[in-house]
N, C-alpha and C positions, 0 to 999 in steps of 0.2 A: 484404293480400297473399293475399286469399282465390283461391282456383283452381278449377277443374273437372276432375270425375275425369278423372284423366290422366297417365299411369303416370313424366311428362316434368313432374309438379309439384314434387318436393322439385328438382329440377334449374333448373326456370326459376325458383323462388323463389328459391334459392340467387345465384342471380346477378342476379336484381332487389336481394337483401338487399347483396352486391358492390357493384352501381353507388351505391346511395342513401348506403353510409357511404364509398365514394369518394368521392362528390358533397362530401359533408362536410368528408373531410379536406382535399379540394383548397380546399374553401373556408376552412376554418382557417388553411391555410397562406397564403391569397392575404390575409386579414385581416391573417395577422403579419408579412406582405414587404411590406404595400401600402406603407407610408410612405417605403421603398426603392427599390418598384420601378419609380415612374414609369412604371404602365402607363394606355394609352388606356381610353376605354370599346369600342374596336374588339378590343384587346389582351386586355381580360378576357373578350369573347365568343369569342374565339378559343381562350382558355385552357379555358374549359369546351366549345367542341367538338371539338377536337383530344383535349383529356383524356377526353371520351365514348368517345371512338373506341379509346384505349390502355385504358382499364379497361372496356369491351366484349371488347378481343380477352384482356385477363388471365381475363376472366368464362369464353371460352368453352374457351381451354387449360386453365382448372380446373378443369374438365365435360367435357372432349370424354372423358376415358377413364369415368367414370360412363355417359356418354349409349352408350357401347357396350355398357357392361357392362346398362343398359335394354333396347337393342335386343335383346339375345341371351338375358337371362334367360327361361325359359319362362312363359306364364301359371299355369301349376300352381305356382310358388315364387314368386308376385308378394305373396301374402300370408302366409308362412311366419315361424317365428321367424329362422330365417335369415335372408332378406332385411328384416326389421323391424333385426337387430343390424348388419348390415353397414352399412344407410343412417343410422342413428340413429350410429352410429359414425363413420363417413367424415363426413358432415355437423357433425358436432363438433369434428371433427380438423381440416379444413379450414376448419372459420368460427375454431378458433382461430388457425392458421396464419396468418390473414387478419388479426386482431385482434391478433395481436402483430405482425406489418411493420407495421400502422399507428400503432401507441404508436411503432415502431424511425424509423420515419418523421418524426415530431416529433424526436425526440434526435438525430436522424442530420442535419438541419435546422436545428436548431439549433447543431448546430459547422460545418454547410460552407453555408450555404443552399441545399441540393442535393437532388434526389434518390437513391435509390440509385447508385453508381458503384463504381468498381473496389475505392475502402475499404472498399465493404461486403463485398464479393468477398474480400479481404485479411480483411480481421475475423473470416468465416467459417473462415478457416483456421488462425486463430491463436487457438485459444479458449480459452486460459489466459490472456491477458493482456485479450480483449476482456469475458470473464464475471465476471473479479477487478474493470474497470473498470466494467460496469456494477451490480457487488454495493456498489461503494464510492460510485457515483456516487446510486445510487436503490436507496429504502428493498426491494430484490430481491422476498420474501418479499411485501410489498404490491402489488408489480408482477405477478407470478404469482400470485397470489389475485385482482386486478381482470382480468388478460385471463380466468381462469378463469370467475368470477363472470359478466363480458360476456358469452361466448360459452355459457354455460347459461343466460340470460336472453332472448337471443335463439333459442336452440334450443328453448326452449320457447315465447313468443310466437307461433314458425312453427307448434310443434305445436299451439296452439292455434289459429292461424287456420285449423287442418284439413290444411295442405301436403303432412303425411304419410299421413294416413289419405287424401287422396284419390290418393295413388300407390297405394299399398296396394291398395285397391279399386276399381282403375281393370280395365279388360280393354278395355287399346286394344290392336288389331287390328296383328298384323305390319309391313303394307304401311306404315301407319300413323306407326309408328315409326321406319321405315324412312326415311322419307320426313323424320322430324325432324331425325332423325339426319346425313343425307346436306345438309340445309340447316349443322346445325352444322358438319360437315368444311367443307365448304365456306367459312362463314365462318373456319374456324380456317386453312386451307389462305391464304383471301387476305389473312388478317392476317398471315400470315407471310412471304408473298413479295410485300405490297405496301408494308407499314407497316414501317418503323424508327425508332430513336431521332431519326433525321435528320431525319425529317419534323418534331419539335419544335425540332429546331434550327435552321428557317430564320427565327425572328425573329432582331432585334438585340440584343435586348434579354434578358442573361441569364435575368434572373428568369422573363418569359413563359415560354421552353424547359422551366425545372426545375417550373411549374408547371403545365404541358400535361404535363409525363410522368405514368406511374405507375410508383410505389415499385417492385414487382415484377415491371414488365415491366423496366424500367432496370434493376433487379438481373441478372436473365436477360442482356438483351443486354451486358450489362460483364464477365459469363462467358466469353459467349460469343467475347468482340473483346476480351480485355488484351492482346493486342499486336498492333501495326497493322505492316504492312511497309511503307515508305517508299515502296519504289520499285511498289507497285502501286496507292496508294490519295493518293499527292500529286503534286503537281504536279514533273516531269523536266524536266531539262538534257541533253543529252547527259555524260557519266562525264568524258568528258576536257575538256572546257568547265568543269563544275563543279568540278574540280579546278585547273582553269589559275586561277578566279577566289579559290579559297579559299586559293591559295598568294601570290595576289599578295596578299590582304587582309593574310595572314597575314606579308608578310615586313617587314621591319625592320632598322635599319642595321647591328645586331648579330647579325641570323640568316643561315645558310646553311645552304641546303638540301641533306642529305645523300644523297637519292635523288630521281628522276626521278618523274614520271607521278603515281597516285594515291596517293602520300601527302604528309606533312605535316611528317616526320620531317626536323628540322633541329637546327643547333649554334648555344646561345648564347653568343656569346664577352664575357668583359669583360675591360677590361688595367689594372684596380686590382686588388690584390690583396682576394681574398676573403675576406669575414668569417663564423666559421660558430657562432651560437648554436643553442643548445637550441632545439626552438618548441613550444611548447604552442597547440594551437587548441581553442579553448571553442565549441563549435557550439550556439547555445541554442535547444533546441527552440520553435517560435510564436512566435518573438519577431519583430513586425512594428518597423517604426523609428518609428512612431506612439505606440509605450509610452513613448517617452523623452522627456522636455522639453526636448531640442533640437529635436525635431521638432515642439513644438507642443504636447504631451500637458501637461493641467493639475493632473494628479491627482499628479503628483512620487515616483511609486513605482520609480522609476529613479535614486534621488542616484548610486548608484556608478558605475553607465555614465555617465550624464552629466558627472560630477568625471576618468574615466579618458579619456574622449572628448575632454576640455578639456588635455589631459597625452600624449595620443598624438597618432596619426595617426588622423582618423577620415575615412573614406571617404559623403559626404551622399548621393549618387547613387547606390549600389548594386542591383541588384536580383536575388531569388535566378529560378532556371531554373523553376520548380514549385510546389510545392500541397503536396508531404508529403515525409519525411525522407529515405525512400531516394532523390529527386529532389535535396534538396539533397547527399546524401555522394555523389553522384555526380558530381555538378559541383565539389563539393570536394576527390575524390580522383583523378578524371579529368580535369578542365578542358576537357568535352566540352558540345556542346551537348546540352539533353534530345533524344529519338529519340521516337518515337510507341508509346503505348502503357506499358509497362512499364518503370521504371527498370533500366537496368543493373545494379544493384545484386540485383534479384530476377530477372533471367534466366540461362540455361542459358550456359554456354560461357563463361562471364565470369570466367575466371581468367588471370592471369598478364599481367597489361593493364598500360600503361604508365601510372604513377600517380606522386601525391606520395612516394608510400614508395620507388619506384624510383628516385628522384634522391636524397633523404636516404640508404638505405642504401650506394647507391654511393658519398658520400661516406663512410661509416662510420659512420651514426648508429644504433640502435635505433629503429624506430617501433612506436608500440603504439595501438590502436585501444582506448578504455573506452568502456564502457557500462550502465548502471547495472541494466540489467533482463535477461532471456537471450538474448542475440545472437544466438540461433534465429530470432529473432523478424523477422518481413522480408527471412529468407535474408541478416543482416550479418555471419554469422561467418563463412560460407562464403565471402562475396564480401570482407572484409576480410584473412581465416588466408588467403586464397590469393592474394591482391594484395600480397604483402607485410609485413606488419601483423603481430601479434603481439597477442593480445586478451587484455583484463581485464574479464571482464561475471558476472553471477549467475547462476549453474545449476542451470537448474530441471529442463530434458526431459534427465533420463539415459541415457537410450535413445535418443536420437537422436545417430547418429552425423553428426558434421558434417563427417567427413574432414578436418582441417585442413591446410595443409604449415605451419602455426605452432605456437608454443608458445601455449596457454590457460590465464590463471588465475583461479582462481574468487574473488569476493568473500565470504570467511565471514560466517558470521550474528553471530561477535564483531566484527564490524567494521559492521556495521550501526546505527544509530539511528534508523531511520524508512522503510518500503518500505510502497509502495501497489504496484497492479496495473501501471506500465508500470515499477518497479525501485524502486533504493533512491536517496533524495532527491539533491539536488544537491552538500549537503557531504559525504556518503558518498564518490558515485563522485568528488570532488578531493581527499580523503584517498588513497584509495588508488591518484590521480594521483601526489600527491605521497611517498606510501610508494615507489613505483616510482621516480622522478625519483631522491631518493636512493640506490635502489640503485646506478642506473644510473652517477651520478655517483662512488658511490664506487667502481666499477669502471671508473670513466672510461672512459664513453662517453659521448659526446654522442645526446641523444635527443629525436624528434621525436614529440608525440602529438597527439591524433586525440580528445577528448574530447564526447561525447555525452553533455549531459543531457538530462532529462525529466521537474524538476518542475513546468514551466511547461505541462502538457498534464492535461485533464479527468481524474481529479475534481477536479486544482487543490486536494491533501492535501499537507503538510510538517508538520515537525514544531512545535509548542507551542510557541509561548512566543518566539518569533524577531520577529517583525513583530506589525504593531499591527491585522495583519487576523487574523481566526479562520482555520484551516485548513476546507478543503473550502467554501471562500463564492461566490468567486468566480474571476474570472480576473484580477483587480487585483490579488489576495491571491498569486496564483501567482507573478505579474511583479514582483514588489514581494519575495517570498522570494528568487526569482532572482537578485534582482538582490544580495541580502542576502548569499549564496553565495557572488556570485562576490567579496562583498568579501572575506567572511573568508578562502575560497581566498587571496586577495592579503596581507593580512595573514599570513599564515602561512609563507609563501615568501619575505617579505620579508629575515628574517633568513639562509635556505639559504644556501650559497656557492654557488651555481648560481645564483642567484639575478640576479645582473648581467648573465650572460653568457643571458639566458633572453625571448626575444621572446613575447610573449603576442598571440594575435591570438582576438579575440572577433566573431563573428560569428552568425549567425539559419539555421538550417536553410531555413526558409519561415514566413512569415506565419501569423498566428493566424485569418485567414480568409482565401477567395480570392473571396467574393461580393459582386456586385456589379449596374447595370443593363447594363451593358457587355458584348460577346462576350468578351474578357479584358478585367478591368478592371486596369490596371497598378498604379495604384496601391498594389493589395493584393499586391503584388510587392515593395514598396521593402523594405529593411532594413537595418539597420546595420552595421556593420563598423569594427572599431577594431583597429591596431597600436599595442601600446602594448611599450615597455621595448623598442624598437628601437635598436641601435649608434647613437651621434653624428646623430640624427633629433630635429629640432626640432620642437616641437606644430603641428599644420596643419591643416588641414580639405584633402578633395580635392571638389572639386564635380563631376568630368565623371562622364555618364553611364556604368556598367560597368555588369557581372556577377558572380557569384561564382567564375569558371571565371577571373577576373582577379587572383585575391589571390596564389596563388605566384610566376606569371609576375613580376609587382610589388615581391614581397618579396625574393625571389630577385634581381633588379635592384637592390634599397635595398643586399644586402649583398655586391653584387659577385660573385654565382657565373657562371663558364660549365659550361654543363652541356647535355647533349641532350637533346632533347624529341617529346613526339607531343603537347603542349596546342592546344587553340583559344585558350586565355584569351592577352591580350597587357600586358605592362608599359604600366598605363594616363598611368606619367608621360614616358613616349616624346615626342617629340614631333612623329612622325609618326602616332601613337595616333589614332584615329578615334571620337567615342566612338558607342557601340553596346551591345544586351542583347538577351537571349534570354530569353523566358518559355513558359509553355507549362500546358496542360491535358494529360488525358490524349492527344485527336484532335489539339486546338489546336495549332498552334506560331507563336509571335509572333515575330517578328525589328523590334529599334527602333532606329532612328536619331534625330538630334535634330528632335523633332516630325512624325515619322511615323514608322506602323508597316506591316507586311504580317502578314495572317494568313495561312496554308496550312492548309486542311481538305480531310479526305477526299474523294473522287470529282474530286482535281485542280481543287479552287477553292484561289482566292487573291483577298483580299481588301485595299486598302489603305485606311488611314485619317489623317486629322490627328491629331495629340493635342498638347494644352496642359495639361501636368503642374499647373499650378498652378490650374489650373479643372476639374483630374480630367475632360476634356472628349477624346470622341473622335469624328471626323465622317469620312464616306466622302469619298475623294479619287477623282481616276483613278490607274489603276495609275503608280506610278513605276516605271519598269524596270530601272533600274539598283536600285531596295532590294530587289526581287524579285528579282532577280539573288544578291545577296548572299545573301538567305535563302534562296533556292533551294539557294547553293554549300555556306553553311553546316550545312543540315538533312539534305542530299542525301548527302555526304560522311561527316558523321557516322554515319549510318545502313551508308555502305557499308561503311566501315571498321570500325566492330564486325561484321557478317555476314562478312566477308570475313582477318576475324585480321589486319586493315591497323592494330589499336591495342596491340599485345604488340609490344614488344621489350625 
């Protein structure tokens, strides 16, 4: 990387040194996806020129303010100790910067096959839980001593191939510089208003997209775009159309609609009398339905779901809305479709929404939201203490005021036996499920909870001595304690007096991955869903394709409620029931019918395809109109009505 004097050398080496350990990364990662990715020899040349082009324009945003601060320096300070500490410092501070996204690169790849996106965006903000997980997950201490080590091995190789001393000693000429400089704006100015993420995303095939990106320029644009507005960047109906179509989808022999025009707001009526248990919902964080050997899983680290699955209701077809948690507690406490962008759960305005807790307390129940780690964490105390709810999680930010309108209680450290960095394990937070349930009970009240665990998420740490995997191994070892949890959770409860009267409903936040070669790959969508200890409810399996935004609507119908609603999800044992899912990315939004889907992506595309679930197979159709229709009504609406307070009553 030798240079000629030229005051524009520690600058242009710096992002020669940029490309050539880009060049690398991308190519490590295309070695670890290849056996997945199902790319062409057309597809991998593609992925290295498109990727040229994004870690080009990162090279020249992380130099354009250097390349001024060159222009302007005088020649009299081109060789000072000043300008020797400032470059020798910025050039270290920067190739680290650089050195550590690319280790974050590999890990962050390794749990989503993705590039940076919105979680890294989310992780940044959250840095008590994301610093504790990566102190638990990698030897820390070794990790910052190798990026350290790196970036002074390279800093020095550069000094040695002369990079600095020929800035140093350069006396290039104003006009000169001027003139370097005015080429780099320039490029940086057309990277900017000509190049987007988008441009990676015109193959089909996911993998090519995430491996044309780069780490850091992805990170930047998912800053800059977490939340997409509906009605400027997808494809439009006319308001009063897409609502004529979302109210007929939506009605049913049992609904009547109690207002006109744009909303959704109806009465379910039933004329058996209604039955009203306790309910416990177990939300298991990653848990795809591929862990279980029902589903085919050979490894058997699922006995207790699969023994409770054989004894309840369990739901084969389900699919969750999204990719990570506050995606699925939205669909679980709203029965909304996801919206683009940002889950409702971590936006603005998101209080006092028509939820699970709004039909439970108005019949008189308690609802209580747990969670094992600080509910700070993804904006869920906010969005659960003011939806209703009533939180029991561990409190770490004392300082942070969450404004609740609920009561908050903290998990003490005597009640603890095992807390990694996202809370305290799984038989933790159903102790003091079930500390609460008895209170509840013997104040007779009937109570509804909302139960989040999280030991089935990286580092995949529990406690000792439970299961026959070591803690911290793997994610077999995680799925295999969880599932260990939730037996003893069962054993435990079995004897309560509440106990009879108490429906258990276990279900998956979102999958333990969403990657795939697919634009959505559905698959990594499926998950399981079990009603188990339901009134006078025989064991069954339901095979039609749902959602998660369909479990109340359902259960609610098993026990006989009328009650009003603002849900999408609909009673999947109807028999007017249509069946139908909703998946979705952050941009993405999927809309499924049986054997085809529509996709809606920003700039008002819409795509449709075949799919053959059982051959994970998806191929481009012509547009069907009528499923376009529906996903139009469905995504369209959803969207108005949170901007619009069309989901509070």
């Amino acid at each position: 990387m030798k240079s000629a004097k030229n005051r524009y050398a520690v600058l242009f080496g710096f992002a020669g040194l940029f490309l050539v350990l880009s060049f690398l990364v991308r190519t490590a990662l295309l070695i670890w996806a290849f056996p997945q990715a199902g790319l062409s020899f057309s597809g991998i040349l593609s992925v290295y020129a498109k990727g040229f082009v994004y870690d080009a324009g990162v090279a020249l945003f992380f130099t354009i303010a250097y390349a001024l601060y060159l222009l302007l320096l005088p020649q009299r300070l081109n060789n000072t100790v000043f300008n020797r500490v400032f470059t020798y410092t910025g050039f270290f501070l920067a190739l680290m910067i650089v050195i550590f996204s690319f280790f974050a690169e590999f890990t962050f790849w390794g749990e989503y096959a993705g590039r940076f996106d919105f979680i890294a965006v989310d992780y940044l903000i959250y840095t008590y839980e994301v610093i504790s997980n990566i102190n638990q997950s990698y030897p820390l201490p070794l990790l910052i001593g190798g990026v350290l080590l790196a970036t002074a091995l390279l800093t020095w190789w550069c000094n040695r191939r002369g990079m600095f001393r020929n800035s140093f000693q350069s006396r290039t000429p104003f006009a000169k510089r001027a003139g370097i400089f005015a080429l780099l704006l320039g490029g940086v100015l057309a990277h900017a208003f000509l190049i987007s993420n988008g441009w990676a995303e015109k193959s089909k095939n996911r993998y090519q997209q995430e491996l044309s990106k780069a780490g850091i320029y992805s990170f930047i644009s998912a800053y800059l775009n977490n939340e997409l507005a509906y009605d400027k960047y997808y494809l439009l109906e006319d308001d009063d159309k897409a609502f004529a179509t979302i109210r007929q989808q939506l009605q049913s022999p049992d609904a009547q609609y109690l207002e006109n025009g744009h909303s959704i707001y109806r009465s379910i009526t039933d004329t058996v009398a209604a039955v009203k248990p306790n309910i416990i919902m177990i939300t298991i964080e990653s848990f795809s339905a591929d862990f279980m050997t029902r589903f085919g899983n050979q490894q058997h680290i699922t006995p207790v779901l699969d023994s409770i699955a054989k004894h309840g209701i369990l739901f084969t077809n389900m699919y969750a809305t999204g990719t990570r948690t506050v995606r699925g507690m939205e669909a679980l406490t709203l029965a909304v479709p996801p919206t683009p962008g940002q889950s409702i759960v971590r936006r603005r305005n998101n209080e006092n929404l028509f939820s699970a807790a709004s039909i439970f307390r108005k019949s008189g129940y308690d609802a209580t939201f747990f969670y094992g780690g600080d509910g700070y964490f993804d904006n869920m105390n906010k969005f659960f203490g003011n939806n209703g709810y009533d939180i029991t999680d561990r409190l770490r930010h004392r300082l942070v005021d969450d404004k609740l309108a609920s009561k908050r209680t903290n998990i003490p450290d005597s009640a603890v036996q095992f807390e990694n960095a996202w809370g305290v394990c799984d038989e933790d937070i159903y102790k003091a499920a079930i500390k609460s349930a008895d209170e509840k009970y013997a104040a007779g009240k009937p109570f509804y909870d909302f139960i989040m665990t999280t030991s089935n998420h990286r580092p995949f740490t529990y406690p000792g001595g439970k299961i026959d995997i070591p803690s911290g191994t793997s994610r077999e070892g995680a799925v295999k304690y969880t599932d260990y949890a939730i037996g003893q959770f069962l054993k435990a409860i079995r004897d309560k007096p509440w106990y009879k009267n108490t429906v258990i409903i276990l279900v998956a936040d979102h999958c333990a991955s969403s990657a795939g070669k697919n634009e959505i790959e559905i698959s990594k969508y499926h998950i399981p869903c079990i009603f188990f200890n339901v009134p006078d409810a025989t064991p069954q399996e339901i095979p039609v394709m749902c959602s998660q935004i369909d479990i109340y609507p359902t259960l609610l119908k098993m026990l006989h409620w009328s009650y009003n609603t603002n849900f999408y999800g609909k009673n999947v044992l109807d028999s007017s029931y249509q069946p139908r899912a909703m998946v979705s990315t952050y941009q993405k939004l999927a809309y499924l019918e049986t054997g085809k889907m529509v996709i809606l992506s920003p700039q008002q595309k819409a795509q449709c395809f075949s799919w053959n679930p059982a051959k994970n197979d998806e191929q481009p159709i012509p547009m069907d109109k009528s499923l376009l229709s529906h996903s139009v009504a469905h995504y369209q609406t959803a969207y108005s009505l949170f901007k619009n307070n069309g989901m509070r009553k």
